[in-house]
C-alpha positions in Angstrom: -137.6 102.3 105.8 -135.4 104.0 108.4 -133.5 107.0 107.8 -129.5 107.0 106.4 -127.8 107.3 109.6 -124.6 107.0 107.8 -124.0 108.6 103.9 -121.1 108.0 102.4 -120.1 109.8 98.9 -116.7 109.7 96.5 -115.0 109.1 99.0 -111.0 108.8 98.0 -108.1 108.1 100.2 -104.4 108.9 98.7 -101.1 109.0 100.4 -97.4 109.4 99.6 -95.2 106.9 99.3 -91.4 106.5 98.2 -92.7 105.1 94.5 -95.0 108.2 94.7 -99.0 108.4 95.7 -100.7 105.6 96.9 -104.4 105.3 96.4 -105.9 103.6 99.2 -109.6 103.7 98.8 -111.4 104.9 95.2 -114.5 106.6 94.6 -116.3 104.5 97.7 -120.3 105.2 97.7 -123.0 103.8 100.3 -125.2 104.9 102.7 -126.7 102.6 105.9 -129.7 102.8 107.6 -130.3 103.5 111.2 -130.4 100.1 112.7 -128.7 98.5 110.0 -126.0 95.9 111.0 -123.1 95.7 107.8 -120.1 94.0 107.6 -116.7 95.4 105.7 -115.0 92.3 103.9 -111.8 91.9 102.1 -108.5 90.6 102.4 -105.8 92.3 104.4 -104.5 95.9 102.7 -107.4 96.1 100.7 -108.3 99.4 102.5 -111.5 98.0 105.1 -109.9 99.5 107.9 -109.0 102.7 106.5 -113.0 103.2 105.2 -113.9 102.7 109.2 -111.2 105.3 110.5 -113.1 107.6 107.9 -116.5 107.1 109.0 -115.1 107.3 112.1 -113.7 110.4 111.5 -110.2 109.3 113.0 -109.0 109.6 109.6 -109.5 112.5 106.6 -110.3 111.2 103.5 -108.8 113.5 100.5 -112.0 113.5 98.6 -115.4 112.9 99.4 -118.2 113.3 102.3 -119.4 111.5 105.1 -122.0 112.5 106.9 -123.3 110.6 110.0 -127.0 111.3 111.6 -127.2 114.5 109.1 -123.4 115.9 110.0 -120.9 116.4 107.4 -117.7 115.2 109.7 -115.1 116.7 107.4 -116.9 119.9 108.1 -116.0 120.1 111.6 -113.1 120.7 113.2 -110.9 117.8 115.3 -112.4 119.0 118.5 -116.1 119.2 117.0 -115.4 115.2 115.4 -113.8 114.6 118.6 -117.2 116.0 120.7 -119.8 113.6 117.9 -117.6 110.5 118.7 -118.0 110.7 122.1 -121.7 111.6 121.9 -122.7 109.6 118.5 -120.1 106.5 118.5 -119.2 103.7 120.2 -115.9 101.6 119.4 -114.7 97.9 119.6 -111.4 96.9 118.5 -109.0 94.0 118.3 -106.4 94.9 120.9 -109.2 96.0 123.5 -107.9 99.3 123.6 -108.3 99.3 128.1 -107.0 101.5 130.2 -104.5 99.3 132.0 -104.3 101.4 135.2 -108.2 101.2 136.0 -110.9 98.6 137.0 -113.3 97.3 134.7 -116.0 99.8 136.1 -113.7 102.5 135.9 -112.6 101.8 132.2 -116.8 101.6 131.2 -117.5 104.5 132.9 -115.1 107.0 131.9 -116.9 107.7 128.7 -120.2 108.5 130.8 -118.2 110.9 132.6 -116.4 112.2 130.1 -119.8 113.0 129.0 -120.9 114.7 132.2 -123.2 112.1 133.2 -123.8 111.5 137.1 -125.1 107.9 136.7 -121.9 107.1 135.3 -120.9 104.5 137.9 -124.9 102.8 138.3 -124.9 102.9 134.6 -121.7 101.1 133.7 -122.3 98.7 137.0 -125.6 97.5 135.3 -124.1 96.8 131.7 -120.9 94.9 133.0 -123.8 93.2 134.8 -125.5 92.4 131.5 -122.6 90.8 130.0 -121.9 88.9 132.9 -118.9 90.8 134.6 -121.1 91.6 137.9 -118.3 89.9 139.9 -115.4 91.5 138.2 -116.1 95.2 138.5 -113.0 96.2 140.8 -110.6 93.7 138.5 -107.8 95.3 136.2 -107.5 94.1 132.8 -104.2 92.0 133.8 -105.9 89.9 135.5 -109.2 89.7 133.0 -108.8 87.0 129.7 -109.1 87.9 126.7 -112.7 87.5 126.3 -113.3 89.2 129.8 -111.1 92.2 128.4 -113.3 92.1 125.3 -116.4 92.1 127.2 -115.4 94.9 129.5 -114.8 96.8 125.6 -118.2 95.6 124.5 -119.9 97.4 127.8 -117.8 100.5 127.2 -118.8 100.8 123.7 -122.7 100.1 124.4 -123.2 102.6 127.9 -123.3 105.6 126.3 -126.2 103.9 124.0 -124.4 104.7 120.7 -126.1 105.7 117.5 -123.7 103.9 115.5 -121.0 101.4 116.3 -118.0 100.5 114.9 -116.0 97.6 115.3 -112.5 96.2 113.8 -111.6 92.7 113.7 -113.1 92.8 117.4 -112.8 88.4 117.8 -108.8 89.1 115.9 -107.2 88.0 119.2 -109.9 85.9 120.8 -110.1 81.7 120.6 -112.8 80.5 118.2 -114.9 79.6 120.9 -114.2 82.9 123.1 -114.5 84.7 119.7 -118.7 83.2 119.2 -119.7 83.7 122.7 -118.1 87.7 122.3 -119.6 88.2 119.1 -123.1 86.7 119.7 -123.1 89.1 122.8 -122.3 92.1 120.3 -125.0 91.2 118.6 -128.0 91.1 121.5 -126.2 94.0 123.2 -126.8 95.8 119.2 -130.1 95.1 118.8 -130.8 95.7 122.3 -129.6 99.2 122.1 -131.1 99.6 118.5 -127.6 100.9 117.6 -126.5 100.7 114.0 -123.3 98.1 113.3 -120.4 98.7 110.9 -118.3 95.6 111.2 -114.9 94.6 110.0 -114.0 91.4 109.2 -112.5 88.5 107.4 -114.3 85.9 109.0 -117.1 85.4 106.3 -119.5 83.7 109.0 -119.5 86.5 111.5 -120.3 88.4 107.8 -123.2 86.5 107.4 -124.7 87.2 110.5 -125.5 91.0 109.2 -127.7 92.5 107.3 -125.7 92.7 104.7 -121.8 93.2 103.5 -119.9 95.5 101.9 -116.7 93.8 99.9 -113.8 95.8 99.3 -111.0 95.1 96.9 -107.9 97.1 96.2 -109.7 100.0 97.7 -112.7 99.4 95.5 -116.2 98.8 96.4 -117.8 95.9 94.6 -120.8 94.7 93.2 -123.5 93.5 95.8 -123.6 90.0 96.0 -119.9 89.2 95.4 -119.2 87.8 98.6 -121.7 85.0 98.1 -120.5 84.2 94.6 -117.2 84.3 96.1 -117.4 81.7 98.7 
């Protein structure tokens, strides 16, 4: 069996409201393997993409550890979280998230050089190859599509070969048909890279299509198996 890359324990997220404290996320335990691909599930509020900002270490949780490829995040510092992301983590979200003021090349290889990498423009030329953007390279996102824009995010994500990678809602503003040919491409470039997947979704099929699924309610954690029962 492959190592935890990712263990998650009591982890608790509260915050104040006008009625009082809030309770976002209770008590959440799991761990995933390196490799693993897993799905978050549950309906919108119920706390999914909160849990991601936290293993993601955008957000601080007010109880609990995570610790990702033997590092306890809330141990470090913003700068030393900061430092893991950009050496541990790649990220796919909904709205893109492109730099609007450069090329396609230049948004995938800003990580690399960010990095200090000098291969940072043969590197991100030969994964916007891979996912079929060869021609586009000097394009801004203005004049991409959406799924163009969301492939130019899927080659940013995979070049600096990520040990884990998260993504939220990443089809959320795509056409159905857009939305398969992205995901299916997330899914070769992830096994590809041998990069472990933590997924957010509602869509139950996309769910399917990992390893398994984690269903959150109300900021709980429930039962394996419920998503099956549930459909």
């Amino acid at each position: 069996m492959s190592q935890a890359l990712i263990d998650v324990q009591g982890v608790s997220k509260q915050v104040a409201d006008a009625t009082g404290t809030l309770t976002i996320l209770h008590d959440i335990e799991f761990q995933l393997r390196s490799q693993e691909s897993v799905a978050i599930v549950g309906a919108s509020g119920s706390g999914k993409s909160t849990l991601l900002s936290i293993l993601a270490g955008l957000d601080v949780p007010s109880a609990g550890t995570v610790v990702v490829d033997g590092t306890d995040l809330f141990k470090l510092d913003e700068d030393a979280r900061a430092a893991l992301r950009a050496q541990k983590m790649g990220f796919v979200f909904q709205s893109f998230q492109l730099l609007g003021n450069l090329t396609a090349l230049e948004n995938v290889m800003l990580p690399l050089e960010l990095l200090g990498r000098n291969d940072a423009r043969s590197a991100a030329t030969e994964i916007l190859r891979r996912v079929g953007l060869g021609e586009r390279l000097q394009h801004y996102p203005k004049v991409l599509s959406g799924g163009e824009q969301q492939r130019v995010a899927l080659a940013r994500a995979f070049v600096v070969r990520p040990a884990l990678l998260l993504a939220d809602e990443p089809t959320g503003s795509l056409d159905f048909a857009t939305g398969e040919r992205v995901m299916a491409l997330m899914f070769d470039l992830n096994r590809e890279a041998g990069t472990t997947l933590v997924l957010v979704t509602h869509d139950r099929a996309i769910a399917r299509r990992c390893d398994r699924q984690l269903v959150i309610e109300a900021g709980r954690l429930l039962p394996a198996g419920t998503l099956a029962l549930a459909d």
